[in-house]
Every structure is written in structure tokens, then in C-alpha cells.
C-alpha positions as CSV (number, residue, x, y, z in Angstrom):
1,X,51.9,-39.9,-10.5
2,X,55.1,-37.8,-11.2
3,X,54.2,-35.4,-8.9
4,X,53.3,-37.3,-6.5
5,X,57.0,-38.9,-6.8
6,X,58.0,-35.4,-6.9
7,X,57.3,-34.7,-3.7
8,X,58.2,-37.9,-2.1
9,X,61.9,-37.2,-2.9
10,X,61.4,-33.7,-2.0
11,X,60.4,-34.6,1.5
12,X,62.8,-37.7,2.0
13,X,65.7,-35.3,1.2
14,X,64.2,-33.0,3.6
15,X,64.4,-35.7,6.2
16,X,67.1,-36.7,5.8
17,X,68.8,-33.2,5.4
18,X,66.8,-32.7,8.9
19,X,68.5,-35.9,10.6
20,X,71.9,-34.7,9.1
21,X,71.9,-31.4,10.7
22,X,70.5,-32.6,14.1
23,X,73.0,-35.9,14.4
24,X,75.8,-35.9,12.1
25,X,76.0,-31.7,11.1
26,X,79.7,-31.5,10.8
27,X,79.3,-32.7,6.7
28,X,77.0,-30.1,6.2
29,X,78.4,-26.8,8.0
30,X,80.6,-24.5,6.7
31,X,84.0,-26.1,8.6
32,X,83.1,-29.6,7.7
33,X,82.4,-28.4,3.4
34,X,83.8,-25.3,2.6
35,X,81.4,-25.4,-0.3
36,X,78.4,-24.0,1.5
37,X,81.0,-21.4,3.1
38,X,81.0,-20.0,-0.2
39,X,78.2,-20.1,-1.6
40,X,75.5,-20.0,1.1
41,X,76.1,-16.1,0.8
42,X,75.1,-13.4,-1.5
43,X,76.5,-15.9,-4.5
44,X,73.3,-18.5,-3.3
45,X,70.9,-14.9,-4.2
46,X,72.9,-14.3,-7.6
47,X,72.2,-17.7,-8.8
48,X,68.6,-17.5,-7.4
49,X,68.4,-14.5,-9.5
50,X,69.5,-16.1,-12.8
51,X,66.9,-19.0,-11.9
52,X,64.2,-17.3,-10.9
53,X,64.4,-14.8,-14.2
54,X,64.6,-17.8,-16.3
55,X,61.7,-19.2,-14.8
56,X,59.6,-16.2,-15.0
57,X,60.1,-16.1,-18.6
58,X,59.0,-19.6,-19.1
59,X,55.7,-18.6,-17.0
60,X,55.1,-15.6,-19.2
61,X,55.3,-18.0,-22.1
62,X,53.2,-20.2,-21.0
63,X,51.0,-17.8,-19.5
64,X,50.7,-16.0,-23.6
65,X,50.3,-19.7,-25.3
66,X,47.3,-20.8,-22.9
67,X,45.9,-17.4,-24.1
68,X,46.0,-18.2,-27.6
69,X,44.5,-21.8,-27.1
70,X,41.7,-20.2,-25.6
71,X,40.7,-18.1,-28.1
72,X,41.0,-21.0,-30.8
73,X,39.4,-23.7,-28.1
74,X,37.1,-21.4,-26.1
75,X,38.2,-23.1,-23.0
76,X,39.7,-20.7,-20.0
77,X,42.5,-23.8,-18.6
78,X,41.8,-22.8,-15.2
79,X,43.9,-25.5,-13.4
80,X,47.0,-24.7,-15.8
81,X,46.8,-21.1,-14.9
82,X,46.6,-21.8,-11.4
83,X,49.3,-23.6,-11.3
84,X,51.3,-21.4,-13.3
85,X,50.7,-18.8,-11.5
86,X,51.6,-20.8,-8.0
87,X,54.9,-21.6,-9.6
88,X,55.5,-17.8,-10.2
89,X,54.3,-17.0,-6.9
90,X,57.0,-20.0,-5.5
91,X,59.7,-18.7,-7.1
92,X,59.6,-15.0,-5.3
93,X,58.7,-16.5,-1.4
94,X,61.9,-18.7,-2.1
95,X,63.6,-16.0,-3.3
96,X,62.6,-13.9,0.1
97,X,63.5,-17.0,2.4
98,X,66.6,-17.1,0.5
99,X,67.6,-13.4,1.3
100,X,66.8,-14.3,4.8
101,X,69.1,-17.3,5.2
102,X,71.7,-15.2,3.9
103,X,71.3,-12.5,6.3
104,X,70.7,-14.8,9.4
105,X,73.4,-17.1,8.8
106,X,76.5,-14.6,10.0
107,X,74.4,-13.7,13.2
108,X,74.3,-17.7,14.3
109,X,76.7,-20.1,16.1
110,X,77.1,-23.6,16.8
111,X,77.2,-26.7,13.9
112,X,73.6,-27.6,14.1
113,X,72.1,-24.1,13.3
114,X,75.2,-23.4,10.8
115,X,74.0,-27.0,9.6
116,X,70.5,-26.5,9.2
117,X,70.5,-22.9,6.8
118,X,72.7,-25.2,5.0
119,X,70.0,-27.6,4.1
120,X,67.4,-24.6,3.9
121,X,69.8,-23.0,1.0
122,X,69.6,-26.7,-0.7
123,X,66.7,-27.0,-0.7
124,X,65.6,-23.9,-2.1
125,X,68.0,-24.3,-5.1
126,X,66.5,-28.1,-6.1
127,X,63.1,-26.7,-5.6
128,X,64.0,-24.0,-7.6
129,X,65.8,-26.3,-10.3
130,X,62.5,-28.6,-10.0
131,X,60.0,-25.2,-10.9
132,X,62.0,-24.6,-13.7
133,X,62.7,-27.6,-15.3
134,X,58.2,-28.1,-14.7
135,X,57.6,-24.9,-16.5
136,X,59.9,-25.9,-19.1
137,X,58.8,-28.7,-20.3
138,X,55.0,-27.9,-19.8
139,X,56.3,-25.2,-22.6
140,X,57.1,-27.8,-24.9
141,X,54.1,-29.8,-24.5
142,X,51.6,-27.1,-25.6
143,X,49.8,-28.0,-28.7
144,X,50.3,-26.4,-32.0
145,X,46.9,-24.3,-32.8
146,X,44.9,-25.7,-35.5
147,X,45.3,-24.5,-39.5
148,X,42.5,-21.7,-39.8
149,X,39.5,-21.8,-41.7
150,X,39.5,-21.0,-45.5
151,X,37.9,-17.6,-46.2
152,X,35.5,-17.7,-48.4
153,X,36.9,-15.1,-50.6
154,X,40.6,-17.0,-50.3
155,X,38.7,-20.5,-51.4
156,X,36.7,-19.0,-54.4
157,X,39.9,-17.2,-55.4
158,X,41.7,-20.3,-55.5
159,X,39.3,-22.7,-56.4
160,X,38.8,-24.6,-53.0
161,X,35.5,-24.0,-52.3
162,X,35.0,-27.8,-51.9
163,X,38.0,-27.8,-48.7
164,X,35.5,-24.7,-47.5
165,X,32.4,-26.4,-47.6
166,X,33.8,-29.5,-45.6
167,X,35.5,-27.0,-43.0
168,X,32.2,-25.5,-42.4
169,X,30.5,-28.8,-41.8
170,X,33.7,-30.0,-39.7
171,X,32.6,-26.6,-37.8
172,X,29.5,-25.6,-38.3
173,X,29.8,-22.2,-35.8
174,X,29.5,-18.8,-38.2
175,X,31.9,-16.7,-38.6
176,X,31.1,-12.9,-38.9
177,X,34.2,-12.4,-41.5
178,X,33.1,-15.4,-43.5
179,X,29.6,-14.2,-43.8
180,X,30.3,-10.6,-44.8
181,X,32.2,-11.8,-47.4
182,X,29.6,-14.5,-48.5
183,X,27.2,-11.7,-48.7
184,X,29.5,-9.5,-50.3
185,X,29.6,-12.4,-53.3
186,X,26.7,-12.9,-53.3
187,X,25.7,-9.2,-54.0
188,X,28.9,-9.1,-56.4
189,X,27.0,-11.8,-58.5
190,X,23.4,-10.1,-58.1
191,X,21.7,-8.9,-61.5
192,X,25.4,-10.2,-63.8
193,X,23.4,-13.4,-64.8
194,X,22.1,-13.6,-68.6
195,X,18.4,-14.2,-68.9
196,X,17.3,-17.3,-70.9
197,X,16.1,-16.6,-74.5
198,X,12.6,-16.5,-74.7
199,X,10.9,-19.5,-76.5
């Protein structure tokens, strides 16, 4: 549902960015705002830049904690790496169409195109902004891992071999560490038993 809204103001602004530049453009060029004379330039890739470094960071993040989930869960989160990884992927073709706007944008006359790169550049900074603040708070939202099981060795050190037991029935899978060391006790304890007095 949120996305869904996500992209429905994504592509009303668009329109109506769109209807801007074609019928009233004068707002949006660089005579009518001097704002976008400024910054529509190689400022627009410098901000990109600090955006889209941020943004990778939170994808590598992401991208290490889904790693660690599926070693504890087994589970390979397919979808959420795909979509990580189109967010990443996002991030650098905006970055490219950005670069491009700013190099086309001297070379063109006349309000409406002037108009139009405009909206391109603002667009590309809310979607942008909209990545970001996604991979962000998907950051948040991962799980903490569950507490490990209690060695064997650790529990009969410290007297919880009761906690033990019930974490191996709460999961049942063996555990190659767990059964070394069982084995290891259990050889520890071989032959140190006192035989019962005969009768």
C-alpha cells in the first residue's frame, strides 16, 4: 500500500511538472527561479554524490544484516535482495541521467526545454531522497538475531543444563559443536564411576 502511494505522488508530480513546463514554464526556468540557475549544474552532481554515497552504505548494511539472518534462519530473502540491489542499481542510472542534464542543459534554448531539465533535475533528487529514506528505515526494521544456543560444556559449567535440554527440544536440529563436546563428556566421565560393593 505505501508503495503503491509512493508512486502515485511520484507520477502526479511528474504530471504536473510535465504540464508546467509545456504551459506555464516561466516558474520553472532558470529566468523565472534563479534557484535551478544555480543549482541545476555541477552543484545538482555534488549533492547527488553525497546522496548516493549515503545510500550505498545503507544498501551495504542491509545487504551484510540479510546475510547474517540467513545463516541464523536458513532462508536466502530473495525479494529483499532484489530489491536492494534495484535501489543500488537506481541510484547510479540517476546519477548518469543526472550528469547528462547537466551537460545538455548549456547547449539548449527556449523556456520549455530550459523548463523541462528543470523538472528532470527534481525529480531525480526526490527520487533520490525517496531511495534513501526506503533503505533507511528498512535498516531499522531488521530483526535482532536470536540469543544462541547454550553449549553443552558452557551449561554443565554453569549448572544450566535444564535451559540446555529445553533449547534442544525448542530445536531439535544437531549441532556438530554441541555433539563433539557431548561426546567429549561423555568420554571425560567413562571408567571415573565407583563400582558398587559387592553383597
Amino acid at each position: 500500500m505505501k508503495q503503491t502511494r509512493a508512486w502515485g505522488i511520484l507520477i502526479a508530480l511528474t504530471a504536473m511538472l510535465a504540464a508546467a513546463s509545456a504551459y506555464q514554464p516561466y516558474y520553472i526556468t532558470d529566468k523565472g527561479n534563479t534557484f535551478f540557475a544555480g543549482f541545476v549544474t555541477w552543484e545538482l552532481l555534488s549533492f547527488l554524490g553525497v546522496i548516493v554515497t549515503i545510500t550505498l552504505a545503507s544498501a551495504a548494511s542491509l545487504h551484510l544484516e540479510l546475510n547474517k539472518l540467513q545463516e541464523a534462519t536458513r532462508e536466502s530473502f530473495g525479494e529483499a535482495r532484489a530489491a536492494v540491489r534495484m535501489c543500488a542499481y537506481s541510484l547510479l542510472i540517476l546519477f548518469a541521467i543526472a550528469f547528462v542534464v547537466v551537460m545538455v542543459k548549456p547547449t539548449v534554448e527556449g523556456p520549455h526545454w530550459n523548463a523541462a531539465l528543470n523538472s528532470v533535475a527534481v525529480l531525480i533528487v526526490i527520487f533520490n531522497l525517496a531511495i534513501l529514506a526506503d533503505l533507511t528505515m528498512a535498516v531499522f526494521c531488521i530483526p535482532a538475531l536470536e540469543k544462541p544456543m547454550t553449549n553443552l560444556k558452557k551449561a554443565r559449567d554453569e549448572g544450566k543444563l535444564e535451559e540446555f535440554i529445553a533449547e534442544r527440544e525448542a530445536s531439535p536440529q544437531p549441532s556438530d559443536g554441541d555433539e563433539a563436546a557431548f561426546n567429549r563428556a561423555l568420554s571425560s566421565m567413562a571408567g571415573k564411576s565407583k563400582e558398587a560393593p559387592a553383597a
